[in-house]
PyMOL commands that place a pseudoatom at each C-alpha (Angstrom):
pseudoatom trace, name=CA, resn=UNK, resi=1, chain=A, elem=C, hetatm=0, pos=[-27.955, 30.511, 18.890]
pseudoatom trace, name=CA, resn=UNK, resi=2, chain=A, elem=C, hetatm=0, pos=[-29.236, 28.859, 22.026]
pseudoatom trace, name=CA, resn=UNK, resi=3, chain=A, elem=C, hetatm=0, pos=[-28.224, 25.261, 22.553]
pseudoatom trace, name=CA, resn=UNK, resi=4, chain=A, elem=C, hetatm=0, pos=[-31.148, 22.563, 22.776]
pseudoatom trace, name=CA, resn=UNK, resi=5, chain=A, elem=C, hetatm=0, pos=[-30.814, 20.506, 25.183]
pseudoatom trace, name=CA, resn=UNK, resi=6, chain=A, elem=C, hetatm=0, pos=[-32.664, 16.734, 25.229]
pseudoatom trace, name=CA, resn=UNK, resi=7, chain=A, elem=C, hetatm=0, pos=[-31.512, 15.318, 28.267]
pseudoatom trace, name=CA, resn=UNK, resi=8, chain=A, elem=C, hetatm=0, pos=[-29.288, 15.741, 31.408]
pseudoatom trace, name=CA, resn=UNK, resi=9, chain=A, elem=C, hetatm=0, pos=[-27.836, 11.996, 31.382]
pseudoatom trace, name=CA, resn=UNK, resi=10, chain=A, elem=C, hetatm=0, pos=[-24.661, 11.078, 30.167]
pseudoatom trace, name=CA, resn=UNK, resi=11, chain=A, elem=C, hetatm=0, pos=[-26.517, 7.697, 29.248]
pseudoatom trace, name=CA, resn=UNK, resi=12, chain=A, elem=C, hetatm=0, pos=[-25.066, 6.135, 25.607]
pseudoatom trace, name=CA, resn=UNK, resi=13, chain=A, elem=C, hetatm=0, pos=[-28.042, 5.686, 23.013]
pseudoatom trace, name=CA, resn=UNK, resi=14, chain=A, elem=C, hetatm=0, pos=[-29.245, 2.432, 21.476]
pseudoatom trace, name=CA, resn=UNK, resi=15, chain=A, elem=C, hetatm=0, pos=[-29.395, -1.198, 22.576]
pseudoatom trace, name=CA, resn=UNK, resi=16, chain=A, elem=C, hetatm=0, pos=[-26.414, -2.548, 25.282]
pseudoatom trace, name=CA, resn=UNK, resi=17, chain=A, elem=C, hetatm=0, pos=[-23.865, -4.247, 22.763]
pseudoatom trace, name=CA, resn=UNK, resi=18, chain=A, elem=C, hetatm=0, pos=[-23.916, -7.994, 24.164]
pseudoatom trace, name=CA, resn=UNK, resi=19, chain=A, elem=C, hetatm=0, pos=[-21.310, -9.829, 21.742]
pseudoatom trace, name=CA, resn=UNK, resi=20, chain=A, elem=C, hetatm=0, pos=[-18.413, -8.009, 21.801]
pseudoatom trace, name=CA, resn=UNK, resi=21, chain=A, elem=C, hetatm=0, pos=[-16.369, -10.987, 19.481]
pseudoatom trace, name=CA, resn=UNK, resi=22, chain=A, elem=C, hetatm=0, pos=[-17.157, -12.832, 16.472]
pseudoatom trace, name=CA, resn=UNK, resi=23, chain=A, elem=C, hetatm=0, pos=[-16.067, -15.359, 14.704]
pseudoatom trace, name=CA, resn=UNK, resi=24, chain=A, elem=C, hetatm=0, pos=[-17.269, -17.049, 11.754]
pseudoatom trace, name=CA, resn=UNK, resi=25, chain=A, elem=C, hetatm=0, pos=[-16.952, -20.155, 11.563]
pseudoatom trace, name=CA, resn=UNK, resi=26, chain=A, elem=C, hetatm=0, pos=[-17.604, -23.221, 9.137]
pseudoatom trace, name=CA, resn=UNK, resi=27, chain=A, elem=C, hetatm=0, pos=[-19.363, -26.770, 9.429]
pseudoatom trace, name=CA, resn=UNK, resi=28, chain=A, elem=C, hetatm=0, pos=[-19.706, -29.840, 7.518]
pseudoatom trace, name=CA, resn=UNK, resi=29, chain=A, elem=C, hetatm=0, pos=[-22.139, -29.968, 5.154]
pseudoatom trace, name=CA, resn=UNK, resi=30, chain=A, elem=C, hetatm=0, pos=[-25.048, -31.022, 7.144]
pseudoatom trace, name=CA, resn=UNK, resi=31, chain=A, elem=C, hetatm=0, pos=[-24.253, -29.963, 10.341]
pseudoatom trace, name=CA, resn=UNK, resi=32, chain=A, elem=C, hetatm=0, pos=[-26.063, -27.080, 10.274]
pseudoatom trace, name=CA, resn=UNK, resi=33, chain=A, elem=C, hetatm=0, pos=[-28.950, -28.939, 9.582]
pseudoatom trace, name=CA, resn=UNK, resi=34, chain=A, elem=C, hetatm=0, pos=[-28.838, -30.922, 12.452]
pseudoatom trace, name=CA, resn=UNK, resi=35, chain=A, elem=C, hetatm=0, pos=[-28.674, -28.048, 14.454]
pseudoatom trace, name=CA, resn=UNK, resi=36, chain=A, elem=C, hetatm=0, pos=[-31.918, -26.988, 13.232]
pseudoatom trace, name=CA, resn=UNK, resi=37, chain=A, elem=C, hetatm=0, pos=[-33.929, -30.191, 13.789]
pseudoatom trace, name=CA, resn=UNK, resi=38, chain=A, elem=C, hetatm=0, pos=[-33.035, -30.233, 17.905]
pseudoatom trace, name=CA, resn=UNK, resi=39, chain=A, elem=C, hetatm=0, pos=[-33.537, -26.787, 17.908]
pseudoatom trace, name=CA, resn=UNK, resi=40, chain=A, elem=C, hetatm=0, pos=[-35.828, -25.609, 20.791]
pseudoatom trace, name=CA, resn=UNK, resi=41, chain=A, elem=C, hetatm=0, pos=[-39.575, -23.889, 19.304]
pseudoatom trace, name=CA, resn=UNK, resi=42, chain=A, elem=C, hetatm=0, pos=[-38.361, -19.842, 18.787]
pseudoatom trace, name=CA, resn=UNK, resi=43, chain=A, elem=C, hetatm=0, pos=[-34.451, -21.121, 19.827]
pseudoatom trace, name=CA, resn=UNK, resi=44, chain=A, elem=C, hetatm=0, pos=[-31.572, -19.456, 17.705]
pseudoatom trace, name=CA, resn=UNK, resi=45, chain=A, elem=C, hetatm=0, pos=[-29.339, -21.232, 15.931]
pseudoatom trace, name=CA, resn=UNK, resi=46, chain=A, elem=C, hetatm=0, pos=[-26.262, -18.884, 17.089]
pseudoatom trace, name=CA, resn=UNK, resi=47, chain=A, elem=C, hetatm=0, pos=[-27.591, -19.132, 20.573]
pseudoatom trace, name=CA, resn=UNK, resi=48, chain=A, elem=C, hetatm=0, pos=[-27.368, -23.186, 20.706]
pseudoatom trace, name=CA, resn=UNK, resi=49, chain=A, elem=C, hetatm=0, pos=[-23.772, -22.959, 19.349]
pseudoatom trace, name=CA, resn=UNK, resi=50, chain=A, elem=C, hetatm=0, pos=[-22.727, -20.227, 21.910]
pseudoatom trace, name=CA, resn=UNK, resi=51, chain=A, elem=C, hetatm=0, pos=[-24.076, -22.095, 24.302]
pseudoatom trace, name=CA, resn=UNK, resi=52, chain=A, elem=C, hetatm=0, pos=[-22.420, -25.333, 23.171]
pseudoatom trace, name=CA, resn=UNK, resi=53, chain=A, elem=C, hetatm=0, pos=[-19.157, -23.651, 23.033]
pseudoatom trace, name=CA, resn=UNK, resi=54, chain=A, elem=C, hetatm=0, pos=[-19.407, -21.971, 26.249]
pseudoatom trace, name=CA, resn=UNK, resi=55, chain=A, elem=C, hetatm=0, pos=[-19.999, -25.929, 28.003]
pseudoatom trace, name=CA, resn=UNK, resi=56, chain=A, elem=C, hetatm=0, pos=[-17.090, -27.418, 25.962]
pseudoatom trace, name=CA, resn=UNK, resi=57, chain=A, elem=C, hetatm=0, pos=[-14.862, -24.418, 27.593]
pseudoatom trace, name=CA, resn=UNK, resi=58, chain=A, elem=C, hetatm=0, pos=[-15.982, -25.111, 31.113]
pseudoatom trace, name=CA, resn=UNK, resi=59, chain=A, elem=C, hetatm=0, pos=[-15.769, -28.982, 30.526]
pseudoatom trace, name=CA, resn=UNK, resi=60, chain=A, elem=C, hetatm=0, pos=[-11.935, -28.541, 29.207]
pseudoatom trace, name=CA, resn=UNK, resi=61, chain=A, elem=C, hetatm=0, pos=[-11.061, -25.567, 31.837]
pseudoatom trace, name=CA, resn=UNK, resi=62, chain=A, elem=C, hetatm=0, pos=[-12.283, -27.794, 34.289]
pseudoatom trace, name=CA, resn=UNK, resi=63, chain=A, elem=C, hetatm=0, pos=[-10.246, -30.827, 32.950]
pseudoatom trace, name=CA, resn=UNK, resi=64, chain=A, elem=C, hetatm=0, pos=[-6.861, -29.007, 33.125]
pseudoatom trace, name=CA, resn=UNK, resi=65, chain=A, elem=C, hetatm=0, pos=[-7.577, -27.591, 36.393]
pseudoatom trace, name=CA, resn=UNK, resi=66, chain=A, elem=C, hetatm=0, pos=[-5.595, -29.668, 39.164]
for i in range(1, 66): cmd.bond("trace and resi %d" % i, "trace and resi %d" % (i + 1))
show_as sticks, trace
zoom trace
């Protein structure tokens, strides 16, 4: 049997994985809520706190740094 072959590249298939951790975590009631009300028009919710997270790392790296 003759082998079919679909394409030369040794390219992977599917979308480019972009979160390679997670973590859930939990809030106080309400918090999550407040999260939605400043919430940009079309902004995620797990974007805002990745983002959030990602400033309070730089703000406490930078802190510690002499």
């Amino acid at each position: 049997m003759t082998e079919l072959l679909i394409s030369n590249t040794s390219r992977p298939v599917g979308r480019r994985q972009i979160n390679h951790e997670q973590m859930p975590a939990r809030f106080p009631e309400g918090t999550l809520a407040r999260i939605d009300a400043v919430l940009a028009e079309k902004e995620k919710r797990s974007d805002f706190v990745r983002e959030a997270v990602e400033r309070e790392l730089e703000r406490r790296e930078q802190e510690k740094s002499p």
